[in-house]
N, C-alpha and C positions, 0 to 999 in steps of 0.2 A: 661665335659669330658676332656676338654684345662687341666683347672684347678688339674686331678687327673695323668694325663697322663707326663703332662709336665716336670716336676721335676726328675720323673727317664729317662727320655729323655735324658734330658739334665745332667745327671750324669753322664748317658752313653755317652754318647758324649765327656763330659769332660774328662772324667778319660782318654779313648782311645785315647786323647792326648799324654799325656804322654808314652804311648806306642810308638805311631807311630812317634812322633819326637827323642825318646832316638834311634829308628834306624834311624832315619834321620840325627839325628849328629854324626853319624860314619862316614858321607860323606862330610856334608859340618858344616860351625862354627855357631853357635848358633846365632848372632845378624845379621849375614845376612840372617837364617831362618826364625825371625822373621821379616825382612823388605821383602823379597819374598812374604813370606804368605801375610801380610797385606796389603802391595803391589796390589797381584793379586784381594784379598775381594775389595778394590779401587775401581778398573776396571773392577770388575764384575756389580756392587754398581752404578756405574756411566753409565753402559751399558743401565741396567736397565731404570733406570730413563729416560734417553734416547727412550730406546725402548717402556716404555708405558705411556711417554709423561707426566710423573710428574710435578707438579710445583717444581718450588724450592721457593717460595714464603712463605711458612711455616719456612725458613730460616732467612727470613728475621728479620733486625736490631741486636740484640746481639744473638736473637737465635744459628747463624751460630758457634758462638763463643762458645757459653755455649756448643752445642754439641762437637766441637772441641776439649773443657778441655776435656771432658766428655770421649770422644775417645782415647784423647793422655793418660790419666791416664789408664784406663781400659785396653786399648787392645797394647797398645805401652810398659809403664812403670809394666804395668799385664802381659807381657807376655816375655821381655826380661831378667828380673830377673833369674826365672825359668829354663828358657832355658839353659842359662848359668850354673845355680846351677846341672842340670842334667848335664854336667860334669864330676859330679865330685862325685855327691850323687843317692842315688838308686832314683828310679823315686815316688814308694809308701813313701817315707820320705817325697821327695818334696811337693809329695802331701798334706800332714797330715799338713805341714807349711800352705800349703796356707789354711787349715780350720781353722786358725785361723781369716779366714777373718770374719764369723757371730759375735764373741765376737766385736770385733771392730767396724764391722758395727752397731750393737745394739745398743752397747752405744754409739757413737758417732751421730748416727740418735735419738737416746731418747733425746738429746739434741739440734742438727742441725734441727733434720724435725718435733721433737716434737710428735715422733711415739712411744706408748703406749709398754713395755715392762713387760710381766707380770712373778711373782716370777718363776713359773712353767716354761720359757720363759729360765731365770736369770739361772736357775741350770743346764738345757739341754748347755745352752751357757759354763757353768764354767766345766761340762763334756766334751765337748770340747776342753777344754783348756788345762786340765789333760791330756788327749789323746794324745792332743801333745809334751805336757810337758815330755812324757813318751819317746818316742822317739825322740826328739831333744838334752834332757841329754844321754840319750845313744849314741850319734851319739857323742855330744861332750866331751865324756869319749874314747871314742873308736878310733875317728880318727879328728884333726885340719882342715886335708883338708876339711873331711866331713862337718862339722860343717859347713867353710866358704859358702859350698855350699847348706845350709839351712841358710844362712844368706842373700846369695842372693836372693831366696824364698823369706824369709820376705821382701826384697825391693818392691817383687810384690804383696805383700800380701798389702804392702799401698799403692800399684797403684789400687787395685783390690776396696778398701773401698775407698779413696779417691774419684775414678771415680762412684761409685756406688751412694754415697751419693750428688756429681754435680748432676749426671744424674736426682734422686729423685726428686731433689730441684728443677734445671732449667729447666729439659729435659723431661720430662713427657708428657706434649703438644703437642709433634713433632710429626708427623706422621713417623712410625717407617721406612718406607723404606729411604724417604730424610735426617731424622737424622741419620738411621746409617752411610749412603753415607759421610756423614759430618764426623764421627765419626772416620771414617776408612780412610777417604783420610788425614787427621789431623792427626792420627797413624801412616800411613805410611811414613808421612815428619820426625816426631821424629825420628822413627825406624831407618831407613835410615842414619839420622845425625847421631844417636847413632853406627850404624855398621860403619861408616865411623871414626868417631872419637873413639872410646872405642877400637874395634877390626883390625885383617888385616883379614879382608874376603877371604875363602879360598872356593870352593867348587867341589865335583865330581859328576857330573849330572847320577847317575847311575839310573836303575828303582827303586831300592828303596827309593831314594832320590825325584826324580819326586811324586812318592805313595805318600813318608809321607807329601809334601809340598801339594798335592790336598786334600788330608783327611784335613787337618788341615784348611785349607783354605774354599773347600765347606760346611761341616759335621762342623768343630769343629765352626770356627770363622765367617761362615754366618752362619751355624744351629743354633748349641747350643749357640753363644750370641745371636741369634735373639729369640730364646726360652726365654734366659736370660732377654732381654729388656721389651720382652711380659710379662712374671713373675712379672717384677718391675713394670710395670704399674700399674696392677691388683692387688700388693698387696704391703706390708711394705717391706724394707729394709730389716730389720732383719729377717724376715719367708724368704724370697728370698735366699740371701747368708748363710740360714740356710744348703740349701744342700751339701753344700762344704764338709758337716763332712763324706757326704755316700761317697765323691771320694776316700777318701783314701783306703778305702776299696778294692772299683771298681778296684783300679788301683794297688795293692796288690797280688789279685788274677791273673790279666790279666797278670802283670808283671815277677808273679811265675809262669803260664802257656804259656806266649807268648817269658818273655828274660830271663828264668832263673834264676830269683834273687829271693833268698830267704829271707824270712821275719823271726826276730827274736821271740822268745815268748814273750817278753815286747813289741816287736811293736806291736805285732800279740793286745796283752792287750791293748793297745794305743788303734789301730781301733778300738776293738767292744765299748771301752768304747764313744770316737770320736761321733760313729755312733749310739747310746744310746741317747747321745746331741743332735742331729737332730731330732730323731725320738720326742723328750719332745719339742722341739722347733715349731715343724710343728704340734703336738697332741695338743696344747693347742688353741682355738679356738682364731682367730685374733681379736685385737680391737684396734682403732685408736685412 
């Protein structure tokens, strides 16, 4: 059930990101959104551990570390990119950038973790890539700014594989609640430097700004990465970060029905083809 359930889960979850932070940076600046958010996951993280008397012993010797990298790439250097890049760019673009993360992931774990990638696999992956390729040239035909802000995208899009493929390697062992605790208080120290140093932090604590920073904090970044972490245990790399291709989608629709922004008909071609790549990616039976 985990296994059939989890993945549109966690889509949903993801994509509704993007929704709910594009109105949360009407109020306050991007890199101090993400150091609150990850911040608060911290403190939740550590509550936790606290309240049902975890060890921290599963941490021990390099572990604490390997989850750390693991953390800072994924959830620190995955998510202030992004952030950023919504700006300036629609939020369904961003998204479609970061489904470049399964190409990357694939091959780069066919090599690093030595995970089986099959033809059938190989072409859902290169439809993918197309998809994107569809709307990131139109974005950098149409507008500079735009562009820069799918360039920032792709900065997260190598925090997003980077951290994926640590995780795989060293982090699998961990008992998921003390590693994420590790994960996210490691995020949150980058995050932090990064808003301190990168930006001048600005914010207006209005309710919609409180909204988007709980959603993104309970729902997006303890839910749906902890869906994500469960995924990668149980399966490859690449089937994992295959689902990135249905957010653009998800976040398409939500974006045309939730902030008004419209989707071109080469994006619109972009996603179904995107989302065509996922579905050959996760249809082909896993082998290690």
């Amino acid at each position: 059930m985990f296994d059939r359930l989890a993945p549109f889960l966690f889509v949903l979850l993801w994509s509704s990101s993007f929704i709910t932070t594009k109105a949360g940076l009407r109020y306050v600046s991007p890199l101090l959104f993400v150091a609150v958010r990850l911040t608060a996951c911290a403190v939740v993280l550590v509550a936790l551990m606290l309240l049902l008397r975890r060890s921290w012993q599963p941490l021990a010797g390099r572990r604490w570390l390997h989850c750390a990298v693991a953390g800072a790439l994924l959830n620190a250097v995955g998510l202030m990119g992004p952030q950023a890049g919504l700006m300036i760019a629609p939020a369904a673009s961003i998204a479609l950038v970061q489904s470049l993360t399964p190409l990357l992931t694939a091959a780069s774990g066919a090599v690093l973790l030595r995970e089986r990638v099959l033809p059938g696999q190989w072409l859902g992956l290169a439809l993918g890539v197309v998809g994107v390729g569809l709307v990131v040239g139109q974005a950098a035909l149409r507008s500079a700014l735009q562009f820069d802000g799918l360039a920032l995208a792709f900065l997260g899009v190598l925090g997003l594989v980077g951290g994926t493929l640590y995780f795989g390697r060293f982090c699998r062992g961990v008992p998921l609640l003390c590693g994420a605790t590790a994960q996210f208080l490691s995020a949150a120290g980058v995050s932090a430097f990064g808003t301190w140093w990168l930006e001048t932090p600005h914010a207006d604590w209005t309710d919609i700004t409180i909204a988007a920073v709980a959603w993104n904090t309970i729902l997006v970044s303890l839910g749906g990465m902890g869906i994500y972490f469960a995924m990668l245990r149980r399966g490859t790399a690449a089937r994992t970060t295959a689902n990135f291709y249905l957010v653009p989608g998800t976040v398409a629709v939500l974006a045309w029905v939730l902030l008004g922004e419209r989707v071109s008909p080469l994006a619109m071609i972009g996603l179904v083809v995107a989302s065509a790549g996922c579905w050959l990616v996760n249809a082909v039976p896993a082998k290690h």
